[in-house]
MARLORO-674380 format. One line per 8 residues: number of its first residue (from 1); for each residue x, y, z of C-alpha. Coordinates in nm, 2 decimals. Layout:
NUM = X/Y/Z  ...
END
This chain:
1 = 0.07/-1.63/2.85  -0.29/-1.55/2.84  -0.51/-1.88/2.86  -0.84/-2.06/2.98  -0.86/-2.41/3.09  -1.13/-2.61/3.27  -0.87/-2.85/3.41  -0.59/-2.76/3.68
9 = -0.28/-2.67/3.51  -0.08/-3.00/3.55  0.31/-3.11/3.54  0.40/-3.33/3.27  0.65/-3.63/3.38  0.94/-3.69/3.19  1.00/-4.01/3.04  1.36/-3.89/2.86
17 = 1.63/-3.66/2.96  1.47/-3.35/2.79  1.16/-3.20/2.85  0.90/-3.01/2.62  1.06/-2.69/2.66  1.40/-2.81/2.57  1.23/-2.97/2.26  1.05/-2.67/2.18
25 = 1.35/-2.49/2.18  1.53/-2.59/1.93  1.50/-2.34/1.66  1.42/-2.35/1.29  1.60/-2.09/1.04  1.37/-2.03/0.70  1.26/-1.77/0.48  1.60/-1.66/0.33
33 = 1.56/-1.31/0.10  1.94/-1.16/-0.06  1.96/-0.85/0.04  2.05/-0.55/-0.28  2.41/-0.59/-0.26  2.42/-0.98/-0.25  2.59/-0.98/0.07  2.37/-0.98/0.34
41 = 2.10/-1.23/0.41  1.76/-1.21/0.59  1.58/-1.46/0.72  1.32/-1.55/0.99  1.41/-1.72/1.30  1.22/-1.82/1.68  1.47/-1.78/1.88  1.29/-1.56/2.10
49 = 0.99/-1.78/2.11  0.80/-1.63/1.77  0.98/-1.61/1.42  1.15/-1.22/1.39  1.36/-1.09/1.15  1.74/-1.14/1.13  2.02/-1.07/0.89  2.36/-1.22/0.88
57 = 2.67/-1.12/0.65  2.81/-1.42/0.59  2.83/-1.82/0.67  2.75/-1.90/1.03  2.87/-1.54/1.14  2.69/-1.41/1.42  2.36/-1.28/1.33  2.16/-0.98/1.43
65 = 1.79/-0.93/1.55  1.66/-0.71/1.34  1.30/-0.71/1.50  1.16/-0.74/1.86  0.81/-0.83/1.84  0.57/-1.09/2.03  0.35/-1.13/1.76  0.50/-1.33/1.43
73 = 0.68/-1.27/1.16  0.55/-1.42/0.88  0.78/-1.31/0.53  1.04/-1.06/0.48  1.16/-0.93/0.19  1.52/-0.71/0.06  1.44/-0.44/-0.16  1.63/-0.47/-0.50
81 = 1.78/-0.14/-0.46  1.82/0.00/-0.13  1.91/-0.12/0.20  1.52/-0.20/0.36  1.30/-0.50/0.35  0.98/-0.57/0.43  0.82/-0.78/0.64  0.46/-0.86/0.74
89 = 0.33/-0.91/1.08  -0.05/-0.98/1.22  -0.20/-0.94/1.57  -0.29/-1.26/1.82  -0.31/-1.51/1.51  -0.57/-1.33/1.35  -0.38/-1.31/1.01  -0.52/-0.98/0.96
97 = -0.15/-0.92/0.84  0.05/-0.58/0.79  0.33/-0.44/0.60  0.62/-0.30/0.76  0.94/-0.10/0.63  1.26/-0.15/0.81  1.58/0.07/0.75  1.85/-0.19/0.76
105 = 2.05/0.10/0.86  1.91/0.28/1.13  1.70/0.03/1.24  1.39/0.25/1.22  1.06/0.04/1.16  0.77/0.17/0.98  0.35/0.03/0.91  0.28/0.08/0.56
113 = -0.06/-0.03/0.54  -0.24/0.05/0.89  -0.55/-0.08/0.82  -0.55/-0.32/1.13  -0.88/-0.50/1.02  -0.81/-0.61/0.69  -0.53/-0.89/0.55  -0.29/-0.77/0.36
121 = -0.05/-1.02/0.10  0.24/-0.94/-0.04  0.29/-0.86/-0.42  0.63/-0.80/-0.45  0.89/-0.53/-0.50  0.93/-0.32/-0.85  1.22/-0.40/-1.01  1.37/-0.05/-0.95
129 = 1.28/-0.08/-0.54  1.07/0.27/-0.56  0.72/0.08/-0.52  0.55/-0.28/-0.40  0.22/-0.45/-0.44  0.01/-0.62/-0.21  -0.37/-0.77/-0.23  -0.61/-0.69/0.00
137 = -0.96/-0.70/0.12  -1.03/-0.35/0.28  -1.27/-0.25/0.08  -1.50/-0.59/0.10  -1.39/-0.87/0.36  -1.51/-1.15/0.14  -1.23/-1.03/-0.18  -0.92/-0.87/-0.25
145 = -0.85/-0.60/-0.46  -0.52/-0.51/-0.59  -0.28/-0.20/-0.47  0.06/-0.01/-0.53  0.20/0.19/-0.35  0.54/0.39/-0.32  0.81/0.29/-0.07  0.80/0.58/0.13
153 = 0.39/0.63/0.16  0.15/0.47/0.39  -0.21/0.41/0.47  -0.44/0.53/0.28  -0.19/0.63/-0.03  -0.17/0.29/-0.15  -0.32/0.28/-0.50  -0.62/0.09/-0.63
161 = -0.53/-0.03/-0.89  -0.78/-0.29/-0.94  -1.09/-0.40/-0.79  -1.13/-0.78/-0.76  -1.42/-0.95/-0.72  -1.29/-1.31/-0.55  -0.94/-1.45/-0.43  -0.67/-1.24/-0.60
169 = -0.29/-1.31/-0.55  -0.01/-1.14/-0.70  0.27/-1.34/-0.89  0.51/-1.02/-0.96  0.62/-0.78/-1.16  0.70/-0.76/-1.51  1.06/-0.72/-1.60  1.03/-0.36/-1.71
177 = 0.75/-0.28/-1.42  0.46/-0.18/-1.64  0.27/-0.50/-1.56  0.14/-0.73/-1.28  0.11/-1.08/-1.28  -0.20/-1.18/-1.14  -0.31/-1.51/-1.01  -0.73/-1.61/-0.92
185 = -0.77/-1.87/-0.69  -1.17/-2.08/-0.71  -1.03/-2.38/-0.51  -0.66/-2.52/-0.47  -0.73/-2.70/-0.79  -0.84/-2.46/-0.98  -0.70/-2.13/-1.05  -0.67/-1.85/-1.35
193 = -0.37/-1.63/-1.47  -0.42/-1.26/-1.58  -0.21/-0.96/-1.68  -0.28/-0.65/-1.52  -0.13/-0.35/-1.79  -0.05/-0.05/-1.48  -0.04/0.21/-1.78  -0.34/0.15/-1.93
201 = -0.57/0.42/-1.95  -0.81/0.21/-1.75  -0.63/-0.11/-1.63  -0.82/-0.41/-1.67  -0.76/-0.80/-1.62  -0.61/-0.98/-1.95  -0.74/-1.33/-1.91  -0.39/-1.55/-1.98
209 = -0.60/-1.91/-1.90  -0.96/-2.00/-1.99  -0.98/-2.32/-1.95  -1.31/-2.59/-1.84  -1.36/-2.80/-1.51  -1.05/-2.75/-1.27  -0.71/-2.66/-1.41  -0.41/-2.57/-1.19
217 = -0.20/-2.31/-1.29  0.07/-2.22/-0.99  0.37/-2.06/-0.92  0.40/-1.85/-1.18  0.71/-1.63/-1.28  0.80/-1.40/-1.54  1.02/-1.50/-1.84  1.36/-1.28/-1.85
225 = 1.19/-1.12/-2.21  0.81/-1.07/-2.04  0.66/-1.20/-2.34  0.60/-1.49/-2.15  0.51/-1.68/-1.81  0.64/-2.00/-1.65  0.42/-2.19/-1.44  0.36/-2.55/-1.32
233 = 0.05/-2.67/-1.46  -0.20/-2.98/-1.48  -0.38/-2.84/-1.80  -0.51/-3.11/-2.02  -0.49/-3.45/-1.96  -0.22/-3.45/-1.69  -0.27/-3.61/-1.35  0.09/-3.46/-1.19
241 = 0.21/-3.04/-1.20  0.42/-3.02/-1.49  0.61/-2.72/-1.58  0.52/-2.52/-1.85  0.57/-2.17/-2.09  0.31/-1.98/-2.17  0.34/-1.75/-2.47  0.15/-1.43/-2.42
249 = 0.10/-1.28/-2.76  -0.03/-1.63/-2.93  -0.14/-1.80/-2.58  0.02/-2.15/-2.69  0.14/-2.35/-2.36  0.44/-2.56/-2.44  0.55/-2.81/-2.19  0.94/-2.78/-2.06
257 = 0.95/-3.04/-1.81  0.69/-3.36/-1.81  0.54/-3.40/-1.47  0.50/-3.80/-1.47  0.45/-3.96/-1.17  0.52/-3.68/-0.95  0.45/-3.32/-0.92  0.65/-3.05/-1.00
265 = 0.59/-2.83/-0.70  0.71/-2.48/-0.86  0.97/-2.26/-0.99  1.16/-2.00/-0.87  1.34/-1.82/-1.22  1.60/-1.47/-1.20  1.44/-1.32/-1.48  1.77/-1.11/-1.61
273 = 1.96/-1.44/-1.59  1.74/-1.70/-1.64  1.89/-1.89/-1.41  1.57/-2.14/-1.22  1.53/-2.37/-0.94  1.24/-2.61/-1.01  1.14/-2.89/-0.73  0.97/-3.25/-0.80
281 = 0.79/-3.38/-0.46  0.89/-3.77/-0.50  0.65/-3.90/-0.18  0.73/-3.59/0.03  1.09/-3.55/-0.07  1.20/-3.28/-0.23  1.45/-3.35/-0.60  1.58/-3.04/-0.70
289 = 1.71/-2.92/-1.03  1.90/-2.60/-1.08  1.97/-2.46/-1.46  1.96/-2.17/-1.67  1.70/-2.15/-1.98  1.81/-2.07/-2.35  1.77/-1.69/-2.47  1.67/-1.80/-2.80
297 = 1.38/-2.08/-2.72  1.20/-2.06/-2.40  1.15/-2.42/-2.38  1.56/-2.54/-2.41  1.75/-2.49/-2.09  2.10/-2.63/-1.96  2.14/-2.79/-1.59  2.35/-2.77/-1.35
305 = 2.47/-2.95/-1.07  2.23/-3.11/-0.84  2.29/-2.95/-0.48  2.42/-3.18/-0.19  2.14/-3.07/0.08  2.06/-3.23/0.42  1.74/-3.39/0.51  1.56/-3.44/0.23
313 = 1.28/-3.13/0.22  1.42/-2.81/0.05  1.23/-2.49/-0.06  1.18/-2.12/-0.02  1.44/-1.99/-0.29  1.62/-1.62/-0.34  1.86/-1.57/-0.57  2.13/-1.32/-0.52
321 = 2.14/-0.99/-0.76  2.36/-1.14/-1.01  2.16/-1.49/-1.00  2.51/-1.67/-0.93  2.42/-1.79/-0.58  2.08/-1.88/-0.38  1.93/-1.94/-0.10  1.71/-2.22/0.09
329 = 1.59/-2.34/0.38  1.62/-2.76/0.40  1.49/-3.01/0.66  1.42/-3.36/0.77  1.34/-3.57/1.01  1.64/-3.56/1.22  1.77/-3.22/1.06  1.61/-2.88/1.20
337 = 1.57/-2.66/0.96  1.85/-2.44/0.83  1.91/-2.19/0.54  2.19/-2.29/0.29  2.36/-2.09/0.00  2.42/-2.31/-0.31  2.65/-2.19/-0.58  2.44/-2.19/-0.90
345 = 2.73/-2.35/-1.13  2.88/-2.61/-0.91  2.56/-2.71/-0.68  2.82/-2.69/-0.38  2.58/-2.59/-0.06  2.74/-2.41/0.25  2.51/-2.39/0.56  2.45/-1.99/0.64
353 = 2.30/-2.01/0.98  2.33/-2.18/1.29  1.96/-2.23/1.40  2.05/-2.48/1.73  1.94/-2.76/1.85  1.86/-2.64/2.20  2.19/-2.88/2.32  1.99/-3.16/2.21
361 = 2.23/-3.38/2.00  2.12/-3.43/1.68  2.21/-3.86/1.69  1.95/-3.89/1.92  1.67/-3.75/1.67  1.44/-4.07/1.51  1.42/-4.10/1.13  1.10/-4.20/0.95
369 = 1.03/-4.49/0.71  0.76/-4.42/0.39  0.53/-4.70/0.43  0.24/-4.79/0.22  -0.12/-4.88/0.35  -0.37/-5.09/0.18  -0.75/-4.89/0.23  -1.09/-5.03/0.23
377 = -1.13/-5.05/-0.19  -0.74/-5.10/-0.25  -0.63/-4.83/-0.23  -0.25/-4.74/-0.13  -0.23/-4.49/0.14  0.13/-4.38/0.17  0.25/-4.27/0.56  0.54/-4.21/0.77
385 = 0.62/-4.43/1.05  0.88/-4.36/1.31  1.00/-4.55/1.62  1.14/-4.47/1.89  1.50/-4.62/1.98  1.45/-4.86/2.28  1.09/-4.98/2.19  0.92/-5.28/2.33
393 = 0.76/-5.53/2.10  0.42/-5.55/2.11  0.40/-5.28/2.38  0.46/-4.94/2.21  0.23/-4.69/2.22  0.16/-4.50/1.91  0.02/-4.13/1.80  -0.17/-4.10/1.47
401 = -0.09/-3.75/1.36  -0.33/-3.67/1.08  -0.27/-3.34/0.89  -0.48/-3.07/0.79  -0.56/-2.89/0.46  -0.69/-3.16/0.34  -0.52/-3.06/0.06  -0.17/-3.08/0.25
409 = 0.11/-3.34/0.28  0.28/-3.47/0.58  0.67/-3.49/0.46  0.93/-3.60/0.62  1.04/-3.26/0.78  1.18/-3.16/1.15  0.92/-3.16/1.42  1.02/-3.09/1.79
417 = 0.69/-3.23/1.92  0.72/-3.58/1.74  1.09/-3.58/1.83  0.97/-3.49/2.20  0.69/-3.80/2.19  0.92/-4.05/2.03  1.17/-3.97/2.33  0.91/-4.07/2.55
425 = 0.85/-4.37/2.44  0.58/-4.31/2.20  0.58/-4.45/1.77  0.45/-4.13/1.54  0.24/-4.22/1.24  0.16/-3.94/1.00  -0.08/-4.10/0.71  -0.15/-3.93/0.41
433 = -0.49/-4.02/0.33  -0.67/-3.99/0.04  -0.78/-3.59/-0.03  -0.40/-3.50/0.02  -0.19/-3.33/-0.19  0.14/-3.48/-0.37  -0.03/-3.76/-0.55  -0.15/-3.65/-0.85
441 = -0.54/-3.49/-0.91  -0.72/-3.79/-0.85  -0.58/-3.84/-0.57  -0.68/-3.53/-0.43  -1.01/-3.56/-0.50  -1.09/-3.89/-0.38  -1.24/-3.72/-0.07  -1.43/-3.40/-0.23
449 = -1.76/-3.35/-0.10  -1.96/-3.66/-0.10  -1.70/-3.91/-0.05  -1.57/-3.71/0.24  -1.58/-3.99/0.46  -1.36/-4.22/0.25  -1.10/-4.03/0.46  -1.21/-4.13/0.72
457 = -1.21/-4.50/0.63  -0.84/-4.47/0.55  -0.77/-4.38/0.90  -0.93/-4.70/1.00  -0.75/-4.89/0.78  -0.41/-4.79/0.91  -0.54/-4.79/1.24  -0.58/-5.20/1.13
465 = -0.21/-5.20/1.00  -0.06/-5.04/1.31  -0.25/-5.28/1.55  -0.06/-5.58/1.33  0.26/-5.40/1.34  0.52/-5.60/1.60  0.59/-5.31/1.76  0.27/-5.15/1.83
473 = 0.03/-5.17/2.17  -0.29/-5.22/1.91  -0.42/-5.11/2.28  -0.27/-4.77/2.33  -0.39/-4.58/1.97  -0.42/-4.23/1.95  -0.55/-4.00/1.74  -0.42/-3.63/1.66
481 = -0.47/-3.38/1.43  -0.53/-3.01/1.37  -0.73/-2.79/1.16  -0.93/-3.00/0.93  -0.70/-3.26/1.05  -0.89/-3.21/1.40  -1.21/-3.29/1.18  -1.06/-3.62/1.13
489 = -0.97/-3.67/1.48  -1.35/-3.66/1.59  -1.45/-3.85/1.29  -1.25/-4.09/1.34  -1.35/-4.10/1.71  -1.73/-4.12/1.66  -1.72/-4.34/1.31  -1.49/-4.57/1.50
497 = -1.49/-4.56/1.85  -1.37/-4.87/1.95  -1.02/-4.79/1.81  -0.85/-4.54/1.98  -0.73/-4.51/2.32  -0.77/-4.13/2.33  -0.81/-3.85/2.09  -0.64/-3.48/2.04
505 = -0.84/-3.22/1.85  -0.66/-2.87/1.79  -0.81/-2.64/1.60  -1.01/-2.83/1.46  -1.39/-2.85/1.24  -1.65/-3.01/1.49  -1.95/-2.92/1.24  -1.94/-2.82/0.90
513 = -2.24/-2.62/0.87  -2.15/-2.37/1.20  -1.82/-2.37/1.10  -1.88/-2.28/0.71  -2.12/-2.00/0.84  -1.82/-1.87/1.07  -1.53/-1.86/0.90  -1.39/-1.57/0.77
521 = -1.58/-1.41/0.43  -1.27/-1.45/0.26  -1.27/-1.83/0.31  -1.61/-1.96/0.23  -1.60/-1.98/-0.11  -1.25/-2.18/-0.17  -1.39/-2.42/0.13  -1.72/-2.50/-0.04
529 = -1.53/-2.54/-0.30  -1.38/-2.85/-0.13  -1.62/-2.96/0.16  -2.00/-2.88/-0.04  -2.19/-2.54/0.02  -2.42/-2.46/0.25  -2.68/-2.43/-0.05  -2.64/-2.76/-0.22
537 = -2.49/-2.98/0.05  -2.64/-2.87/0.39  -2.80/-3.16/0.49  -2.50/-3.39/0.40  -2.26/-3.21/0.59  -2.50/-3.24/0.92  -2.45/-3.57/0.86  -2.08/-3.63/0.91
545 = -2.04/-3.35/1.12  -1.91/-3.51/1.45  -2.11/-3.30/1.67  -2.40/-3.46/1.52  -2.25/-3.78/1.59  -2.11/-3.76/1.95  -2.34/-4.05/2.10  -2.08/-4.29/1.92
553 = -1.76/-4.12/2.12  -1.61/-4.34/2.40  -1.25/-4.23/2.37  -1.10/-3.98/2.61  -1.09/-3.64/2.42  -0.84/-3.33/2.47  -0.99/-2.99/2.28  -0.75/-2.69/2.23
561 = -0.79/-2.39/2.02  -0.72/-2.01/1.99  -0.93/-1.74/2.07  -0.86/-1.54/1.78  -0.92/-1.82/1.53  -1.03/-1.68/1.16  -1.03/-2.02/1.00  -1.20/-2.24/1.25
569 = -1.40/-1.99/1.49  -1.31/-2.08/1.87  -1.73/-2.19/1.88  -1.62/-2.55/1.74  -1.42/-2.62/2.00  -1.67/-2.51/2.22  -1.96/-2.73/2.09  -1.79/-3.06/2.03
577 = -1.66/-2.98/2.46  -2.06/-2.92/2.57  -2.18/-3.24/2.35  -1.89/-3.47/2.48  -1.91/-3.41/2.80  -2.30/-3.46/2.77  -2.23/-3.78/2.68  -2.03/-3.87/3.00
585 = -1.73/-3.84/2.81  -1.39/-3.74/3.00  -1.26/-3.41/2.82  -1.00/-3.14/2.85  -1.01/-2.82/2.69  -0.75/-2.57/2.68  -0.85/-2.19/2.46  -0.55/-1.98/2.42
593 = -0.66/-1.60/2.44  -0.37/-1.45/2.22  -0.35/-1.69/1.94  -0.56/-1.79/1.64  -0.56/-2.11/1.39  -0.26/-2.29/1.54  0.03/-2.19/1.86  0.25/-1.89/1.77
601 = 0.38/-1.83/2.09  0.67/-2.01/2.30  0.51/-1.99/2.63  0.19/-2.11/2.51  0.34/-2.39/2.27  0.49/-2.50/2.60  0.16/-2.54/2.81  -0.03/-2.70/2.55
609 = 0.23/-2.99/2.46  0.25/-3.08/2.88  -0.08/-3.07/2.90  -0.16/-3.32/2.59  0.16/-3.52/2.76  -0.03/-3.54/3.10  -0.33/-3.61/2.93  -0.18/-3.94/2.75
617 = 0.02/-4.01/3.06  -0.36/-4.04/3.27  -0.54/-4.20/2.99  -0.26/-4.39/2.74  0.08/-4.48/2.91
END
């Protein structure tokens, strides 16, 4: 555990029977990938304290550890063919990521990229297992170019085989492997779709999407012919991700499944089979639909069976070889999250692994309830409110957990930190506020730029609702949030101080300008894309940077962060420290030395969530 704190390390008192590190130990099971032969299974699991990668044979057998790192695990992937995957790992949170090879059979791990300071992000495997893909910014921090390279190369014989000149992805490969799929990102509302031709004299981007203003055009797959692509889509005048085919040689897009009121999140398609799994996001939970698409018209498809899954949020699908089985991980609030195999035909789900529950019993968890929030102007903000079991009227304390992104969702999923909280006798509120994602486009950009602090205002506004809830202390508020979500923490500190009982910034923004300037190159142009440039908008986003508005803060304030931060550089946590305590304000802060934009690491998860409980013990219980 590697650490700096300008407090004395304290012990945090127990209100239940389990502490944080019995909470924190119950482990989550995600990231399934088939292996070649369709009987093995990988997937990524903490048990150790950071996700590594194991594989299993069959349900709930015994599983093996197929890596031993302290650093993360962030994807693995089966080759088609032989009996490897691989997986991608960075250093200290910096998410400078590499690609690994591991020999399923002799255990033997290799790096395929060495190039410790640039990111590297996965492509995909060729159909025929001999090469992968990746994007990645060696050449220029600030965009990603576009590489192949054969299974058994490294380093620097990787192939350029285009050179980008902004924020490439890669979507896969074409059914016969002579083509990439290739995805540019301007903001998360706005993206374009290209064909890359690999034997092409002089391979060049074929523009699939031209389009005016912001269109989204996501999770894209190949069709089982490759003379087409499915996507989810808001092209035209949709509000909502609807799915969609688009025809390559004529570029018509044809709708196959209507969005309406809520999004369609994605697709994942077998493209010999045809066999899909598409997901609708109704209010944070997940609806799935399973089904096979007509050979004959790209549009007509057949379902099947819906699956019978726990808890309520589902995703992260691999089909086996032969596209009669899949895998997913699914959660909720009370259900830690656990890979399942769903037979294609019949929708009947079998839970593969056995990710446990730390000998917590699983009756004891809290569920959620979707509630709806009336904002300043009318607005409905939707939220999740839990309680805990033996509350008191009128005396229950209450954390306002406010996610980041903005253009994120808080769903009703498995957290071991609110489940820890509500066990001490805390209510959990997680608002989604306008600016978040899951509601449609106009939703989402009810908080762009200028109207930033609209946010903001919803927080107050539910802050308002709580405090006339029976249950609620309207006393004993506080706020909590990380990543831009930490932004809103202060904001909502110095915009309304008289609110909140104490406040919990991790990761998070202090001032836009600094932290614009210092976040990675990579970054800065899909964030001003969101938040206003440092050109155009300077002087605006001084003025509802907190740190210019710290002579308002009267609540108690708790600052963590990670050294290695790439997203929001460790200075804004620094800054917003200095001014706050300038202003006579009592503060904690808490820097982790080997992590980056959030807490990897077991031991250092641990430290961080008994600290923030002492510090509510001293200044809200």
């Amino acid at each position: 555990m590697s650490s700096r704190s300008d407090t004395d390390e304290q012990d945090a008192p127990d209100a239940g029977p389990y502490d944080i590190e019995r909470y924190l130990n119950v482990r989550s099971a995600y990231g399934a990938s088939f292996g070649p032969d369709g009987e093995r299974l990988s997937f990524l699991m903490d048990t150790t304290g950071t996700s590594q990668v194991w594989t299993l044979a069959g349900p709930r057998e015994w599983p093996e550890q197929r890596t031993f790192y302290e650093e993360r695990v962030t994807f693995a992937s089966w080759s088609p063919e032989r009996p490897e995957l691989v997986f991608g790992m960075d250093e200290g949170g910096n998410e400078r990521a590499q690609l690994y090879r591991l020999d399923a059979e002799t255990g033997e791990i290799v790096n395929l990229t060495a190039k410790p300071d640039a990111k590297h992000r996965w492509g995909g495997w060729s159909h025929d297992g001999d090469r992968f893909a990746f994007a990645s910014n060696r050449r220029d921090e600030a965009v990603f170019d576009l590489y192949v390279q054969a299974r058994d190369e490294t380093g620097d014989d990787a192939e350029v085989v285009y050179e980008g000149d902004g924020w490439l992805s890669l979507s896969g490969w074409s059914p016969d492997d002579s083509r990439l799929l290739v995805s540019q990102a301007y903001s998360n509302f706005d993206q374009d779709l290209y064909v890359l031709d690999l034997e092409a004299d002089e391979p060049d981007l074929e523009h699939l999407t031209p389009h005016e203003g912001d269109v989204r055009y996501q999770s894209a797959s190949w069709a089982p012919d490759g003379e087409g692509v499915y996507l989810v889509t808001d092209q035209g005048d949709a509000d909502t991700l609807y799915l969609a085919y688009l025809d390559l040689e004529s570029g018509d897009l044809e709708t196959v499944v209507e969005g309406g009121e809520w999004n369609v999140d994605g697709i994942a398609l077998d493209d010999e089979t045809g066999r899909f799994v598409y997901s609708r996001n109704v209010e944070g939970y997940t609806e799935v639909t399973v089904g096979e698409f007509d050979g004959d018209d790209p549009t007509a498809f057949e379902t099947f069976p819906e699956p019978d899954l726990p808890g309520g949020v589902s995703g992260g699908v691999s089909f086996a070889p032969d596209a009669e089985r899949f895998a997913l991980s699914t959660t909720g609030d009370t259900v830690n999250t656990n890979v399942f195999v769903v037979d294609v035909e019949t929708g009947d789900a079998e839970r593969w692994t056995s990710a446990p529950t730390a000998g917590i019993p699983r009756e004891t968890f809290d569920e959620s309830e979707l509630v709806h929030v009336e904002s300043f102007d009318g607005l409905s903000v939707p939220g999740f409110l839990t309680l805990p079991d033996d509350h008191d009227e009128g005396e229950t304390p209450v954390i306002v957990d406010i996610h980041g992104g903005p253009e994120s969702q808080r769903r009703p999923s498995f957290s071991s930190v609110k489940q820890y909280f509500l066990d001490r006798g805390y209510a959990y509120f997680e608002p989604n506020v306008r600016g978040s994602a899951g509601y449609g486009a106009d939703y989402a950009a009810l908080d762009d730029v200028e109207k930033r602090m609209d946010s903001v205002a919803d927080i107050e506004a539910c802050v308002e609702w709580l405090q006339d809830h029976p249950a609620i202390d309207p006393d004993r508020i506080t706020a909590k949030g990380g990543s831009y979500g930490g932004f809103m923490v202060l904001a909502a500190l110095t915009e309304y101080p008289d609110l909140w009982a104490a406040g919990i910034d991790v990761v998070g923004i202090a001032n836009f300008v600094t932290f614009l300037e210092n976040t990675g190159d990579w970054r800065r142009e899909l964030r001003e894309a969101e938040y206003g440039s440092l050109a155009d908008d300077r002087e605006f986003l001084e003025d509802i940077s907190p740190t210019n508005n710290i002579e308002n803060i009267e609540a108690p304030l708790f600052v963590l962060h990670g050294e290695n931060d790439p997203r929001v550089p460790v200075g804004e946590a620094e800054q917003i420290v200095e001014q706050a305590r300038d202003q006579g304000v009592p503060v904690r802060k808490l820097i982790f030395e080997d992590e980056g934009h959030g807490f990897s690491k077991l031991e250092n998860r641990i430290e961080a969530y008994s600290e923030i409980a002492a510090f509510l013990d001293d200044h809200v219980r």
